[in-house]
C-alpha positions as CSV (number, residue, x, y, z in Angstrom):
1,X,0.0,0.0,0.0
2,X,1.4,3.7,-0.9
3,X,1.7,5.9,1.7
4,X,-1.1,8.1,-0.1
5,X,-3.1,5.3,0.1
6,X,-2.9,4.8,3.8
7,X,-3.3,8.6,4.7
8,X,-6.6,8.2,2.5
9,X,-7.6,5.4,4.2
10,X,-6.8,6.7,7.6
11,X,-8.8,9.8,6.6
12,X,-11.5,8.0,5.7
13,X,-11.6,6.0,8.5
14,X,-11.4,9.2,10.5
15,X,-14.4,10.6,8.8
16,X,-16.9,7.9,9.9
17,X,-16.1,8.6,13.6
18,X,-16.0,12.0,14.0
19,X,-19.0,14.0,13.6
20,X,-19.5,15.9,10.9
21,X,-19.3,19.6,12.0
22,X,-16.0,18.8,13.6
23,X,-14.4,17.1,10.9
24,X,-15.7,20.1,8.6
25,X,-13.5,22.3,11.2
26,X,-10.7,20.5,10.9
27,X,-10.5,20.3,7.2
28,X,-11.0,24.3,7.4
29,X,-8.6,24.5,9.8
30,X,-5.9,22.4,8.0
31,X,-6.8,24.2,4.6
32,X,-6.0,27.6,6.5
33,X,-2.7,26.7,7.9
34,X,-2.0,25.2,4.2
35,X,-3.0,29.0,2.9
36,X,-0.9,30.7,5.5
37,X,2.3,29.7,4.0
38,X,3.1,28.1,6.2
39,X,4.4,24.9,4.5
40,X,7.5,27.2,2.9
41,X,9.0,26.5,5.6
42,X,8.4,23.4,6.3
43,X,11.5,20.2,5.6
44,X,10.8,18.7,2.1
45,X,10.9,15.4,1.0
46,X,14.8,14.2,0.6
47,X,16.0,16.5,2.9
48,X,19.3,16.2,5.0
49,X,19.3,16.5,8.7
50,X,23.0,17.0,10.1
51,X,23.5,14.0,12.9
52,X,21.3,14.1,15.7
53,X,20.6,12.0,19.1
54,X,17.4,11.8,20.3
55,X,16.0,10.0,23.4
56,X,13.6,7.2,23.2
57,X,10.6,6.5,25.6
58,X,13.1,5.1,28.1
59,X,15.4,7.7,27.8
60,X,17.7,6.0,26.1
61,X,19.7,8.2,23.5
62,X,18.8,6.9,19.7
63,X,21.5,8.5,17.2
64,X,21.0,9.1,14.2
65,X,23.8,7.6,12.3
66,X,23.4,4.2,14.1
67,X,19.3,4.3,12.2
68,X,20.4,5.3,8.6
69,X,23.1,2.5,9.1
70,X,20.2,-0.1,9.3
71,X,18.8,2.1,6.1
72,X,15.9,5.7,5.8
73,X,14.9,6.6,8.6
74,X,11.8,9.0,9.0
75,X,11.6,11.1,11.8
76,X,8.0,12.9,12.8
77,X,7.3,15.5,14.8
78,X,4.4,15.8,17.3
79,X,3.2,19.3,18.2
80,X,2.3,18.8,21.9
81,X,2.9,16.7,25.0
82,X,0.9,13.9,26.3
């Protein structure tokens, strides 16, 4: 499955559990960040990142060479703390 695929599937799933009116917000919400501009700034596909270390959920430090040595590595970034 292509990642498009998934992110359409997820959306859809998305769409038959939240109501509506909220999902309408958050599409307008979305589309008004995407008209702010703000995805000029945003990292693009392919880019590089110099080395980094990063702790895991045990603390443990993860560096970043050791994870492209095992091949890509994606990295995501969640606004917010749990």
């Amino acid at each position: 499955m292509t990642l498009k695929a998934k992110l359409d599937q997820i959306k859809a799933g998305a769409a038959q559990k939240i109501p509506p009116e909220v999902f309408k917000k958050m599409g307008a919400a979305t589309n008004e960040l995407r008209d702010s501009g703000i995805m000029d700034g945003v990292v693009k596909v392919g880019s590089k990142f110099p080395p980094f270390a990063l702790s895991n959920q045990s603390g443990v430090q993860i560096r970043s060479e050791d994870l492209l040595a095992r091949g890509a590595v994606v990295l995501t970034v969640f606004r917010g703390h749990w």
